[in-house]
N, C-alpha and C positions, 0 to 999 in steps of 0.2 A: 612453515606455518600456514602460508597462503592457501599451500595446496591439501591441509588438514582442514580447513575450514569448511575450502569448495566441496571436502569430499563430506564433510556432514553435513549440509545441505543438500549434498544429491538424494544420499542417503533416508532424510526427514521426507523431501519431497517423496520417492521412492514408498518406505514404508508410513509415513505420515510419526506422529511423535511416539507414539505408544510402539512402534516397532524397531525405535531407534537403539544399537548396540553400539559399543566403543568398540570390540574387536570387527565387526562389519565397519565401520568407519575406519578403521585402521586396515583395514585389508584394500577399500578404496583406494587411498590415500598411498597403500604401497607402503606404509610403514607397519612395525610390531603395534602390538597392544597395549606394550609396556610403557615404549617411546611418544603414546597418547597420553600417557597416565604421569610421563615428567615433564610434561607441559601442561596438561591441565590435570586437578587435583579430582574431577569427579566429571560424570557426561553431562551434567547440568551446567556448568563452568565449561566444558568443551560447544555446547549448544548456546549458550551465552553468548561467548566469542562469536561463533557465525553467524548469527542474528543481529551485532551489534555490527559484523561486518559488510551483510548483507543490508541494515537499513544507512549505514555510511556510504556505501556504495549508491543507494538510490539517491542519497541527498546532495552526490557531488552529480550524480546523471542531471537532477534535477538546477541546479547551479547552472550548470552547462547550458543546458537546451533550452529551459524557461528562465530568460532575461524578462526583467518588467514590460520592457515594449516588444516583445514575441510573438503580440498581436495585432501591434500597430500595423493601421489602415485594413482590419477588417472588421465588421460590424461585428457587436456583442454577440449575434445569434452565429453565427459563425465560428465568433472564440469559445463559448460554448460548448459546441458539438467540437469543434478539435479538442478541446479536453476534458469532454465524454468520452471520445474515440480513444483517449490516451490513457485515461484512466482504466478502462475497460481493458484495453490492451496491456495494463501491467499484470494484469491475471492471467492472460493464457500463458498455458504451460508450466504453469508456477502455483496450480490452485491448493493443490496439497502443501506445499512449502509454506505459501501465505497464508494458511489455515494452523500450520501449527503453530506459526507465532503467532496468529491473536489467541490460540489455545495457550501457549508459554504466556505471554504476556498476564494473562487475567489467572495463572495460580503462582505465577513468580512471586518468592518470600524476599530476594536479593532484591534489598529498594536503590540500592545503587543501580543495577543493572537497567531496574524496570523506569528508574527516572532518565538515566541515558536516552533508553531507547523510545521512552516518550517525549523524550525533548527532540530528537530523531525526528520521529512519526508528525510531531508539533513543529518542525522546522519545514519540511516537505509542506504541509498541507500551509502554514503561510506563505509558501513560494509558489503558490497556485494562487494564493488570494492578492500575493503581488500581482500578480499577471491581469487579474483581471479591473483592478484598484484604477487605471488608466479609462476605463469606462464607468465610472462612478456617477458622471454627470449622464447618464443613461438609465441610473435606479431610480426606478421610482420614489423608494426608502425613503422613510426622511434620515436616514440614518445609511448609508450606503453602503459602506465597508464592513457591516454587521448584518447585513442584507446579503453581500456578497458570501462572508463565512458562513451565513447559515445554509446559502443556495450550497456552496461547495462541501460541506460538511452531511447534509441532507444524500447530497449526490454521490459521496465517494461510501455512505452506510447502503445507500440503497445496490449501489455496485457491489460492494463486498457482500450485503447478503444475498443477492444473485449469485455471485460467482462462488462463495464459499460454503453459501449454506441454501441452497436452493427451496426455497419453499414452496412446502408441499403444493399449496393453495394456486402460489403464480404456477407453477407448472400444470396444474391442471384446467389453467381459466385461462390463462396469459403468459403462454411459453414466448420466451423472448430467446431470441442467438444474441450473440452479440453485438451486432448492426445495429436491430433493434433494439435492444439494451441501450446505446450509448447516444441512439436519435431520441428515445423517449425520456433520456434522463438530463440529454439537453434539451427538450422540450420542457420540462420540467421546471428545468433552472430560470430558463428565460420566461415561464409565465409568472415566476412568482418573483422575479428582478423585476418585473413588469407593471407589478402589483400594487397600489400607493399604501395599501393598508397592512 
């Protein structure tokens, strides 16, 4: 199963979602076409799966790696920009793959699937707001922790549509790599954590 999954992700990354086949995926994967189809009942239901697999997978990464004090004893502009850097960094190489699931996501009918996988997406992005909750007496907010969500929520839209939907406009005014991408989007965070209004 593990290894049908990895292989329809390759595969979405590969051709992106409108080029996705169950016999291409099943020739990945080293299995028939048939042996796709008695495990999962359609490609939607097989893409399901690895999506639900793939954002399980980031949310035990994220478990892992970012404990609440993960940034204990360095300053907010520093915790910041390490998770600009990190945000940033979950898109290379993965742009196509993380493009089709926000495309899956926004025409999914299966509200099973789709509340899953936003409780997923909504579990991640509070283990980011734990992390930074430790510098609260730092916001200027009067309200901090809603300061924080809105900085990290601001931050991780403005990275995904750089990284997934690059628009026209910044690229012709304001090409950013990604270095830049992740100093300017912690620059961002900390002047508006900075902000009392």
């Amino acid at each position: 199963m593990a290894r049908l999954l990895a292989a329809t992700l390759e595969v979405i990354e590969a051709k992106g979602l409108a080029g996705v086949t169950v016999p291409e995926i099943a020739a990945v994967a080293g299995l028939s076409t048939g042996s796709v189809y008695r495990r999962f009942t359609d490609k939607d239901a097989l893409i399901r799966g690895a999506f639900l697999q793939l954002l399980e997978a980031s949310q035990a990464a994220n478990e892992a790696n970012l404990p609440p004090n993960r940034f204990q004893g360095l300053s907010l502009d520093a915790a910041l920009q390490a998770l600009s850097y990190a945000l940033v960094a979950q898109y290379r190489g993965r742009t196509g793959l993380l493009k089709a699931l926000d495309q899956f996501l926004e025409i999914q009918t299966d509200e099973v699937f789709q509340q899953r996988a936003m409780d997923l997406v909504e579990a991640n992005m509070r283990r980011l707001i734990e992390t930074l909750l430790p510098f609260r007496n730092r916001v200027a907010a009067p309200d901090p922790e809603r300061a924080i969500t809105y900085a990290l929520l601001s931050a991780t839209t403005l990275i995904e549509v750089h990284k997934l939907h690059v628009p026209l406009l910044w690229r012709r005014m304001l090409p950013l790599d990604d270095d830049a991408l992740a100093a300017e989007t912690a620059r961002t965070m900390a002047a508006y954590l900075a902000s009392s209004r």
